[in-house]
C-alpha positions as CSV (number, residue, x, y, z in Angstrom):
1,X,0.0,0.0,0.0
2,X,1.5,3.3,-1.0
3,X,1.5,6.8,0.6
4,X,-0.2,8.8,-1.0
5,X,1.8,12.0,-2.5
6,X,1.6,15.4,-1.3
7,X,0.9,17.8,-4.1
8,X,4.6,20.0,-4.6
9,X,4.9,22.9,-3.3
10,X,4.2,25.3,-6.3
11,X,6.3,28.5,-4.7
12,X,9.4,25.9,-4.3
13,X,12.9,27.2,-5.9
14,X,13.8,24.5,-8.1
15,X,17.3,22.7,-6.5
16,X,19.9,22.5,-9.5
17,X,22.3,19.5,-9.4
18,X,25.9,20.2,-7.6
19,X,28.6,19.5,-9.9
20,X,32.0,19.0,-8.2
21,X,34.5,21.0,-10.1
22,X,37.4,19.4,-11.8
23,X,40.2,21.1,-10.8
24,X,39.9,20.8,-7.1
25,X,41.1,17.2,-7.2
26,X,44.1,18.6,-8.9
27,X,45.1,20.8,-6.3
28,X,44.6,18.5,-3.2
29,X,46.7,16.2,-5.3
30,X,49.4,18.6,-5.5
31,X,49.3,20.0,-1.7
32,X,49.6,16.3,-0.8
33,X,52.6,15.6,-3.2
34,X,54.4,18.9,-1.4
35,X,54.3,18.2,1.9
36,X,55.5,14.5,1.2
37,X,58.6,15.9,-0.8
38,X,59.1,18.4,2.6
39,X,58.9,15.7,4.9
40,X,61.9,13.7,2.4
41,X,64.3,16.9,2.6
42,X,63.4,17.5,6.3
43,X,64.0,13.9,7.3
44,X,66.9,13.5,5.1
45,X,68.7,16.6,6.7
46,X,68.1,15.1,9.7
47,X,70.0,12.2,8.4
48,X,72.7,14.6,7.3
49,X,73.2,16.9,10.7
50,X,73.1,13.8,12.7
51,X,75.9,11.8,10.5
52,X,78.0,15.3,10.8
53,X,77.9,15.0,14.2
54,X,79.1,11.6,14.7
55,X,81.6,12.7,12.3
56,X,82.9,15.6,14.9
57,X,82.8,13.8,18.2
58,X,85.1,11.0,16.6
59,X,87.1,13.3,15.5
60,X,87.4,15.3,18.7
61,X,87.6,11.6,20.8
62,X,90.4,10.2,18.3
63,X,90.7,7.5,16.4
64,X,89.4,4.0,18.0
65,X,91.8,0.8,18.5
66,X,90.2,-2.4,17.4
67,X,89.8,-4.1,20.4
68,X,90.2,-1.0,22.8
69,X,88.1,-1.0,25.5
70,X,87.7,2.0,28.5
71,X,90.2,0.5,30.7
72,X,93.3,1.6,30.5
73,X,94.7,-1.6,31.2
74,X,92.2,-3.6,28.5
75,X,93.9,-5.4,25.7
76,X,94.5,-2.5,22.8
77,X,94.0,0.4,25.1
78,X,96.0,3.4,24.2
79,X,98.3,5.0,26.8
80,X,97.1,8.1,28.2
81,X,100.0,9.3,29.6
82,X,103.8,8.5,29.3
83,X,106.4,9.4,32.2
84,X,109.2,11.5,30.6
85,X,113.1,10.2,30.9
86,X,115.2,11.7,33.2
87,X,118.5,12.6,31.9
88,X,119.4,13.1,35.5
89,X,121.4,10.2,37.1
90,X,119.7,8.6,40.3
91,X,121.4,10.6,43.9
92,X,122.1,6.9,44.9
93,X,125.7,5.6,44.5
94,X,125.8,2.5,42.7
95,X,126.3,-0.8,45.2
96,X,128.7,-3.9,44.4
97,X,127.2,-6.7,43.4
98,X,128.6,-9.6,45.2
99,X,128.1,-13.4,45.2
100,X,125.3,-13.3,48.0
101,X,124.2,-11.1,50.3
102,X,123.3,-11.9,54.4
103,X,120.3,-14.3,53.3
104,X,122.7,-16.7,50.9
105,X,120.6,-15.3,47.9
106,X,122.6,-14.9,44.9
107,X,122.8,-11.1,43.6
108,X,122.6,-9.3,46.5
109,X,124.3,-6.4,46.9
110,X,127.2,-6.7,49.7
111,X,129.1,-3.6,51.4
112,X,132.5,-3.2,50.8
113,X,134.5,-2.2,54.5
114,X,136.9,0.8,53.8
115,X,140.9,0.1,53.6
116,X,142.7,0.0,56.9
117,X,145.0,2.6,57.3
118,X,148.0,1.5,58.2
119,X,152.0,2.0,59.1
120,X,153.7,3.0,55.8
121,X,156.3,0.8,54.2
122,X,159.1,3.2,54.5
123,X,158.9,2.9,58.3
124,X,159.8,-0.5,58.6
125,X,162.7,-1.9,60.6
126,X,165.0,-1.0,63.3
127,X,165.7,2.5,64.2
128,X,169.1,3.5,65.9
129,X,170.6,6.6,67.0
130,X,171.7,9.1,70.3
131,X,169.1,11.4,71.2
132,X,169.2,14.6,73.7
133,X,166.8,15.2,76.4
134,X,166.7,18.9,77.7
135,X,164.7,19.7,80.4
136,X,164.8,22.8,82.9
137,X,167.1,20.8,85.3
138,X,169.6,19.1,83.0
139,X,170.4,17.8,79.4
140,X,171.0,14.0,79.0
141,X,172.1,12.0,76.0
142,X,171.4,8.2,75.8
143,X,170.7,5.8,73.0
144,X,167.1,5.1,71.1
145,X,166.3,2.2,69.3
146,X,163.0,1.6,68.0
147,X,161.8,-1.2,66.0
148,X,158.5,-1.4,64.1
149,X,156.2,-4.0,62.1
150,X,153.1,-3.7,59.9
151,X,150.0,-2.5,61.8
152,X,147.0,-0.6,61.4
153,X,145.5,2.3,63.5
154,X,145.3,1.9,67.2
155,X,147.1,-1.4,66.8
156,X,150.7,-2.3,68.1
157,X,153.1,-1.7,65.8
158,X,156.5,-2.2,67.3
159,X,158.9,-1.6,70.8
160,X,161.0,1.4,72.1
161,X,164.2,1.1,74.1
162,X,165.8,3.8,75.9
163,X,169.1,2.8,77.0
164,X,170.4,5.6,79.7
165,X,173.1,5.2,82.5
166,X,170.7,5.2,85.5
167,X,167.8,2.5,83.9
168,X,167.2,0.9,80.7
169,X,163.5,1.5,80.3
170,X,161.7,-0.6,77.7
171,X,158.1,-0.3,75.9
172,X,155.3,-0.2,73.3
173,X,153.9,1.5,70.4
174,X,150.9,1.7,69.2
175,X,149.9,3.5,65.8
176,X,148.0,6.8,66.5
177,X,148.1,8.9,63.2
178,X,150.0,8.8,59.8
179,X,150.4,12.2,57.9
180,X,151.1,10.7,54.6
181,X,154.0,8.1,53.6
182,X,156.7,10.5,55.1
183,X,155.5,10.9,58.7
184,X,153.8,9.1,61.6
185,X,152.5,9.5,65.4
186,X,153.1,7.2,67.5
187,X,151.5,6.6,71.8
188,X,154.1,5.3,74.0
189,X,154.1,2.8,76.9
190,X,156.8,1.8,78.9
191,X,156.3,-1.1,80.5
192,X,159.7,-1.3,82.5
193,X,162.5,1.4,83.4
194,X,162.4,4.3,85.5
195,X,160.7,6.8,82.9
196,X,157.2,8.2,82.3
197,X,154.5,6.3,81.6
198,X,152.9,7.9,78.6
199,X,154.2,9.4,76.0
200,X,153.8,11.0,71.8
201,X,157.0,9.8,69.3
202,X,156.8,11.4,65.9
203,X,158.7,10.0,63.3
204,X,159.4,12.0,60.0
205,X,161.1,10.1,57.2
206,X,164.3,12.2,55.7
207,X,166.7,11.2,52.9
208,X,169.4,7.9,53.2
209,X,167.3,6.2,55.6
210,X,166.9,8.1,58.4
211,X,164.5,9.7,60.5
212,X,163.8,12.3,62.7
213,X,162.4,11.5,66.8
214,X,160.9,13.6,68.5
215,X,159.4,13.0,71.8
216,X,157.0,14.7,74.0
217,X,155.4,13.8,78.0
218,X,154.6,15.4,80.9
219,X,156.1,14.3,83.7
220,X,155.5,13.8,86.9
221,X,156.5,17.2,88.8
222,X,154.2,18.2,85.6
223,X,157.1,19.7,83.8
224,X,157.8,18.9,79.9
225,X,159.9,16.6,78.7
226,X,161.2,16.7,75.1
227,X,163.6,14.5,73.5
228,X,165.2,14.8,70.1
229,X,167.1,12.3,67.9
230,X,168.2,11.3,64.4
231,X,167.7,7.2,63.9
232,X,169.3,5.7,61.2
233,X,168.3,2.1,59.8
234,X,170.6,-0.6,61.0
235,X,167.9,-3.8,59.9
């Protein structure tokens, strides 16, 4: 069953048929082509600023070691920093190297002990020879032998004999200084005789095997003695 109708509107405007112009689709087209082409440049700049700066931070860090790792002790690692060499030798003096040192091991270093000093050469032997003692009271004259053997500081190095009217008075003497090869101190002990204790010889080498004695003590009034004497060499 059908509805009827209604009768049209005879004042109606008559509706004319829209017609979609052609040249719309055209330009939606194009806008749509543009902004894909933008969004290619803008992306591949992108590409291009980010690649450039890669580029400069490699630069800037150096070039990598294959196998280099952040440790500076890693396999491949560059050294950051190298000590300089000194051209300056070390303030230590150099040790001898001996054969072992106080544990038995092999290599260690071992301290050498300094050379003795000892009674020159040219002092050795028997000494002979008349010698004057001069004092406030009197001057005596008696005979001096002196006999000395190799020996080192503070060590014995030989005897003294004084051989006088009144006593024969025998002794030491020990090694006290040396001045050289040409001259020597001796400290003198008598061990028997009627003579002071204590006293200082100095010996002075001279020409044709001789030398010159010279003794000094105090004795025991505290007055000086001094005796002098030129010994010759008789062994």
């Amino acid at each position: 069953m059908t509805r009827p109708q209604s009768p049209p509107d005879p004042y109606a405007r008559p509706q004319r048929p829209v017609r979609q112009a052609s040249g719309d689709s055209h330009r939606s087209a194009l806008v749509v082509a543009l902004i894909g082409a933008a969004a290619t440049i803008v992306a591949a700049l992108i590409g291009l600023f980010v690649q450039l700066s890669g580029d400069v931070e490699q630069r800037a860090s150096g070039p990598s070691l294959p196998g280099a790792s952040p440790a500076s002790d890693a396999p491949g690692a560059p050294e950051t920093s190298v000590a300089p060499r000194s051209s300056v030798a070390p303030s230590t003096p150099p040790v001898s190297e001996g054969s072992g040192g106080a544990d038995g091991a092999p290599g260690a270093p071992t301290s050498i002990a300094p050379t003795p000093v000892g009674l020159p050469e040219g002092f050795l032997g028997r000494w002979q020879g008349y010698a004057e003692e001069v004092d406030a009271a009197s001057t005596d004259h008696y005979r001096v032998t002196v006999e000395l053997d190799q020996g080192t500081l503070r060590e014995r190095v030989g005897s003294v004999h004084y051989a006088m009217e009144s006593s024969d008075c025998y002794g030491t003497v020990s090694l006290t200084a040396v001045g050289g090869t040409d001259q020597v101190i001796l400290g003198e002990s008598i061990q028997s005789g009627n003579c002071v204790t204590n006293g200082r010889i100095t010996l002075t080498l001279r020409p044709g095997d001789t030398v010159d004695f010279a003794y000094e003590s105090t004795k025991r009034d505290g007055t000086r003695q001094s005796v002098r004497a030129g010994l010759e060499r008789v062994a």
